[in-house]
C-alpha positions in Angstrom: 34.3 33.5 -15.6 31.8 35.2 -13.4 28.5 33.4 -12.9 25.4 34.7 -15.1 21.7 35.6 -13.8 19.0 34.8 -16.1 15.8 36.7 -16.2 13.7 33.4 -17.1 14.1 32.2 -13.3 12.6 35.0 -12.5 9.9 35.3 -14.5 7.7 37.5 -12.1 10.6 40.3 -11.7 11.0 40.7 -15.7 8.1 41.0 -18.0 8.7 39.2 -20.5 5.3 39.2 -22.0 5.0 38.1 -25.8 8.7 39.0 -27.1 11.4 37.0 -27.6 14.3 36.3 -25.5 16.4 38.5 -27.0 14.3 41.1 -27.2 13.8 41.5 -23.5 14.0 44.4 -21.2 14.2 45.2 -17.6 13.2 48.7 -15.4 14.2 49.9 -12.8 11.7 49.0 -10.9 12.6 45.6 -11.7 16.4 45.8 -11.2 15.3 46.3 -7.3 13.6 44.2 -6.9 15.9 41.1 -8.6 18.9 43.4 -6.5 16.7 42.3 -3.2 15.9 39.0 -4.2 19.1 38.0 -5.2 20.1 39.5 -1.9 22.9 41.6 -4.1 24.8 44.7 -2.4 25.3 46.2 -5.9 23.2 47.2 -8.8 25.5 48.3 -12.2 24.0 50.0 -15.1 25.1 51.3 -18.4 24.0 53.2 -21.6 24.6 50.3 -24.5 26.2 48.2 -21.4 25.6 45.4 -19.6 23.2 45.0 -16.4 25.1 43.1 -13.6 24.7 42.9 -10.0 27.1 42.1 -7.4 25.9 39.4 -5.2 28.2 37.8 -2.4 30.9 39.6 -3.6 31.1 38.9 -7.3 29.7 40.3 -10.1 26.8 38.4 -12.0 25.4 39.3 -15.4 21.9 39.3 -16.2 21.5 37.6 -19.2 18.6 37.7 -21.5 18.1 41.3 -21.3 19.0 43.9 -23.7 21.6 46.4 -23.3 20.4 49.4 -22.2 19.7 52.4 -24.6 19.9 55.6 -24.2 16.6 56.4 -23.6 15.9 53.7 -21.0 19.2 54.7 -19.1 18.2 58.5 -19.1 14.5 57.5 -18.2 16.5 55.4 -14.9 18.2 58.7 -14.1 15.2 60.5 -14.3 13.4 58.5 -12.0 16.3 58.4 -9.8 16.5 62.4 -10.1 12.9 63.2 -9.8 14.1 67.2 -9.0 15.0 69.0 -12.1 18.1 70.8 -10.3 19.3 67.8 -9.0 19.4 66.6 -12.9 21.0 70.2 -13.5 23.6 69.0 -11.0 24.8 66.0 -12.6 24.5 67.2 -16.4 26.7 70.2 -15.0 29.2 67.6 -12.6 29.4 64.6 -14.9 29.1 62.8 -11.3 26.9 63.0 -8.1 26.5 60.6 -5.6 23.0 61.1 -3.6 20.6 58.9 -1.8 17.4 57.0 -3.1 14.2 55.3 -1.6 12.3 52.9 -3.9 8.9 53.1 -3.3 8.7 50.1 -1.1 10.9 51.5 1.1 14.8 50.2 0.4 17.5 52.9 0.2 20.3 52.8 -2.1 23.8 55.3 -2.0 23.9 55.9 -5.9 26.8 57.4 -7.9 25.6 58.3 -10.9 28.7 59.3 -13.3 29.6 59.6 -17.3 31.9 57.0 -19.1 32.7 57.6 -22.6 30.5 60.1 -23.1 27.1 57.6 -21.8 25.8 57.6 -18.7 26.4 55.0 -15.9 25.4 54.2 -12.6 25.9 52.3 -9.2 23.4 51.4 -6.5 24.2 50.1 -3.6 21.8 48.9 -1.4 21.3 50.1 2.5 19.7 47.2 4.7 17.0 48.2 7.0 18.5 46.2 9.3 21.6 47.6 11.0 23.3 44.7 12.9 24.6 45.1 16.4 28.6 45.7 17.3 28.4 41.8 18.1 26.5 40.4 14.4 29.1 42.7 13.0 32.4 40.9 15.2 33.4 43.7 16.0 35.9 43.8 19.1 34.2 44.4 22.6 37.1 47.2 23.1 35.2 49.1 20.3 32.4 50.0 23.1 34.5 51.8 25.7 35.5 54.3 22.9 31.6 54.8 22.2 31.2 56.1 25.4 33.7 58.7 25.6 33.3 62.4 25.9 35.8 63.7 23.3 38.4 62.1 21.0 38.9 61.2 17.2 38.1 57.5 15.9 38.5 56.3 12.8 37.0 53.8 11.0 39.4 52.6 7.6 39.1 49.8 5.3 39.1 49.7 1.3 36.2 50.9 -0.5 33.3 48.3 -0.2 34.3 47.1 3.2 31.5 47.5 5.1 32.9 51.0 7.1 29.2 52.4 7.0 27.7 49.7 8.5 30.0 49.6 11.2 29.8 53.3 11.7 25.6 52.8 11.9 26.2 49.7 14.4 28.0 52.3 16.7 25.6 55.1 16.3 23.0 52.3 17.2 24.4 51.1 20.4 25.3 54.7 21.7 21.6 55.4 20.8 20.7 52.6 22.6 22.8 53.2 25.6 23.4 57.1 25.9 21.3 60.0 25.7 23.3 62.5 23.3 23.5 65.0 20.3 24.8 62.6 17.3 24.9 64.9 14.1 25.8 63.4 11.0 27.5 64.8 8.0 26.9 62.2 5.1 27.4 62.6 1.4 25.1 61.0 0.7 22.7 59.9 3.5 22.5 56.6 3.5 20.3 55.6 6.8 18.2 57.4 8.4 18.2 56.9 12.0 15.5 57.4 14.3 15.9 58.8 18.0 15.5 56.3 20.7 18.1 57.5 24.0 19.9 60.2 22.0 18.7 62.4 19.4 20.0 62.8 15.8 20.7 65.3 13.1 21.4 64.2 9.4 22.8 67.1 7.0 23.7 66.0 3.5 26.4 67.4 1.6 24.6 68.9 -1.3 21.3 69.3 0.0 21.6 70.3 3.8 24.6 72.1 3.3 27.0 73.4 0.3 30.3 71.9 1.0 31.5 69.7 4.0 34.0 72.4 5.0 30.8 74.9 5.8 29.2 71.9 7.9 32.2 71.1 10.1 32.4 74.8 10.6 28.6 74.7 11.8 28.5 71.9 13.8 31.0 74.2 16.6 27.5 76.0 17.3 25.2 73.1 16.6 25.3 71.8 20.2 26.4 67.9 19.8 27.8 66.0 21.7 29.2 63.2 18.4 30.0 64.3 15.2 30.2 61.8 12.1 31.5 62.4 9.0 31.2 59.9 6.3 34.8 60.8 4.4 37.8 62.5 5.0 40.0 63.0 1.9 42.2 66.0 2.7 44.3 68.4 4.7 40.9 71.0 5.4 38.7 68.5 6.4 40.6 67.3 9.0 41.8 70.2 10.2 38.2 71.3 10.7 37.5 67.7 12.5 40.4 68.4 15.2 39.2 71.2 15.7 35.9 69.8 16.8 37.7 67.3 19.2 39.9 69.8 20.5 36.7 71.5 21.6 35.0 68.8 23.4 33.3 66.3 20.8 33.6 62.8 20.2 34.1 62.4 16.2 33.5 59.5 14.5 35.3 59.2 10.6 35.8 57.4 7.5 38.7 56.6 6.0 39.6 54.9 2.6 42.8 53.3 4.2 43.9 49.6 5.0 44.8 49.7 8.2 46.2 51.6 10.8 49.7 52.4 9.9 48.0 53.5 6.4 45.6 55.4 7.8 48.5 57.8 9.8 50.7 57.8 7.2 47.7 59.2 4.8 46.7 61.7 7.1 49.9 63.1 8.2 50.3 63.1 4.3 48.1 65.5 3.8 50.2 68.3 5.3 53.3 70.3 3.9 56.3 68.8 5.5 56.9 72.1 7.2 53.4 71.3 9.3 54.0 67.5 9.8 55.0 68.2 13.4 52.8 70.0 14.5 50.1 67.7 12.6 51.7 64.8 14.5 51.2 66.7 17.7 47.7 67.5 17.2 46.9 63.9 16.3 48.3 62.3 19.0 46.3 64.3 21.2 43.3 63.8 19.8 43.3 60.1 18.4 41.9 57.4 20.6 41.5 54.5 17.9 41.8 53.7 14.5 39.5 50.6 13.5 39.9 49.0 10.5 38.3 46.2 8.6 37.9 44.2 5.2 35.3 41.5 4.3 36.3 38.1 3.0 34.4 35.1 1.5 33.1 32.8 4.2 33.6 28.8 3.6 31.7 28.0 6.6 28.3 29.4 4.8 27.4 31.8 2.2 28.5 35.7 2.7 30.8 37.5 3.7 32.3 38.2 7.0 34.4 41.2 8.5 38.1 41.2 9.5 38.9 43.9 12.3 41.7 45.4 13.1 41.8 47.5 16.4 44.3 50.1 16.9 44.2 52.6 20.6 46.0 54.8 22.3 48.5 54.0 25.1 51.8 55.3 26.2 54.0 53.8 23.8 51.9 54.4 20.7 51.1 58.2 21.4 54.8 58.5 21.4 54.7 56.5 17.9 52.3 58.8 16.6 53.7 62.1 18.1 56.8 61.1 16.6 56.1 59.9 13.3 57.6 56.3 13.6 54.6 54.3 12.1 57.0 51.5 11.0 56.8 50.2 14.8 52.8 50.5 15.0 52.5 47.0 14.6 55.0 45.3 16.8 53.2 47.9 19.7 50.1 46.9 18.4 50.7 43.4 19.2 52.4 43.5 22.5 49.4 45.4 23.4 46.8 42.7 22.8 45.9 42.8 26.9 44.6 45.7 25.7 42.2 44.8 23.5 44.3 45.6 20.4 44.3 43.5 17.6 45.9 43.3 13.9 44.1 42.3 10.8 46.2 38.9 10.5 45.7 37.7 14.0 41.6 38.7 13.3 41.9 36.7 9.8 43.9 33.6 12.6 41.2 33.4 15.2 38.6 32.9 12.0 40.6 31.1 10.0 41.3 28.6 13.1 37.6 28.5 13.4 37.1 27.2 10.1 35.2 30.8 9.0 37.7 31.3 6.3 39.6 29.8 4.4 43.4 29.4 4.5 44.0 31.1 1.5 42.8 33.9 2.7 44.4 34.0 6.1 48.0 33.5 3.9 47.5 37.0 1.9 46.7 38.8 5.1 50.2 37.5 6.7 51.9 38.1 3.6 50.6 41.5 3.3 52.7 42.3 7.1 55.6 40.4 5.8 
């Protein structure tokens, strides 16, 4: 049984005033700012549902509170969805993921979305803080890709594995360290970066542009140098992103895959088996990394912490790629760890050895390559 969150230690984030218990109930004005206190990722809501929030990776309950009615949960969407078309849009969609900034200055990525016929939401919170490559673990090899000219990278893990802060902690050290033209492609925007070295461009999908086909198309005359696209899902999209590589830009992308031998197999999926050749082809020319990750339960402290997995290009695996024979991605993998590669097991090893994680944890990540 998950643990429950009760309003009445927090007394000065829910006004309870003169009602009863059972009778009490919570804004969203409030629901930040218990989501910050609690130091919570997530914020759920639901017409005649439960309020929860997800804090250290489990979901709590608030308890004490009453379901939300309709009223209240339309009156959350409205103040979400200030703009009248962008309410047009989700009565018309059923579903629309955007970006939100409380009035004391916290962004959230929200999905708002229908179940049963009610309306529903998620909020998840975007820290003002974007950690450096080296808070984050990630692998010092990461860098040297940072600083290339042109080439595809790819960022993969499940969803709420922590791929968009990784993605910002790059885009932070190449602004940091390089002065270039880093446009963005988001849907939604989740942080908004400011220029120090380089100089940035943020289109939304939605707002800044109609599709995410029409903005990969643009960004061929938009003069960057780094292109970042927060998801890739199908075979037009990524045509349209080796096509930027091919001509001369570093891209940096999403992926809702495990690891690395998922993420090639997915993409390669994406193309009529009459095309998978030349797909191949294509990718092994472009590619320069995959780098994956998941987030597992610390025993050390409280949190979570990041497991990496760190997939590049050498000899032997551009021929794996070029020739489709993923099955041997991870014995090449490993004989390349000179190289800075690294699986997600032998990452899960050096922190379980550490005493970071628990062994229990470190056991489903070698089962999962057995």
């Amino acid at each position: 049984m998950q643990p429950n969150l009760d309003p009445s230690s927090i007394a000065s984030q829910v006004a309870i005033g003169t009602q009863a218990p059972s009778e009490r109930r919570i804004t969203l004005n409030q629901l930040v700012n218990l989501c910050i206190e609690k130091e919570a990722s997530d914020i759920h809501f639901r017409e005649g549902g439960k309020l929860a929030l997800r804090v250290g990776g489990k979901i709590v309950f608030i308890e004490n509170v009453e379901k939300l009615s309709r009223d209240e949960a339309r009156g959350m969407m409205d103040e979400l969805l200030p703009d009248p078309e962008d309410r047009r849009r989700f009565n018309t969609l059923r579903e629309l993921d955007f970006s939100y900034t409380h009035t004391n200055g916290v962004n959230f990525r929200v999905n708002l979305y229908t179940q049963k016929g009610k309306l529903a939401g998620v909020m998840r919170m975007i820290s003002k803080h974007v950690p450096t490559l080296e808070e984050l673990g990630v692998p010092e090899t990461v860098k040297k890709f940072l600083n290339l000219r042109e080439g595809l990278i790819i960022v993969s893990g499940p969803a709420g594995s922590g791929k968009s802060t990784t993605i910002q902690s790059m885009l932070r050290y190449i602004n940091e360290n390089s002065v270039k033209h880093i446009l963005t492609i988001e849907n939604p925007i989740e942080y908004v970066f400011e220029d120090d070295k380089s100089m940035f461009t943020q289109r939304e999908v939605g707002k800044d542009t109609l599709t995410m086909a029409s903005a990969l198309h643009s960004a061929l005359r938009e003069d960057a140098n780094i292109v970042v696209v927060s998801e890739v899902g199908n075979q037009e999209t990524f045509e349209n992103i080796l096509k930027l590589v091919e001509t001369g830009h570093l891209v940096i992308v999403s992926m809702l895959t495990r690891d690395a031998t998922h993420t090639l197999e997915r993409i390669i999926s994406f193309y009529p088996v009459d095309q998978q050749k030349l797909a191949k082809d294509r990718l092994a020319s472009c590619l320069e990394a995959i780098v994956s990750q998941d987030l597992v339960q610390r025993v050390d402290q409280s949190g979570l912490i990041a497991v990496f997995e760190v997939m590049s290009m050498n000899p032997s695996i551009h021929n794996i790629v070029r020739r489709g024979n993923f099955v041997q991605l991870r014995t090449a993998m490993q004989a390349a760890n000179n190289e800075g590669m690294i699986t997600l097991d032998n990452y899960a090893y050096h922190l379980a050895e550490r005493g970071i994680i628990s062994q229990a944890d470190l056991n489903e990540y070698i089962q999962r390559e057995e």
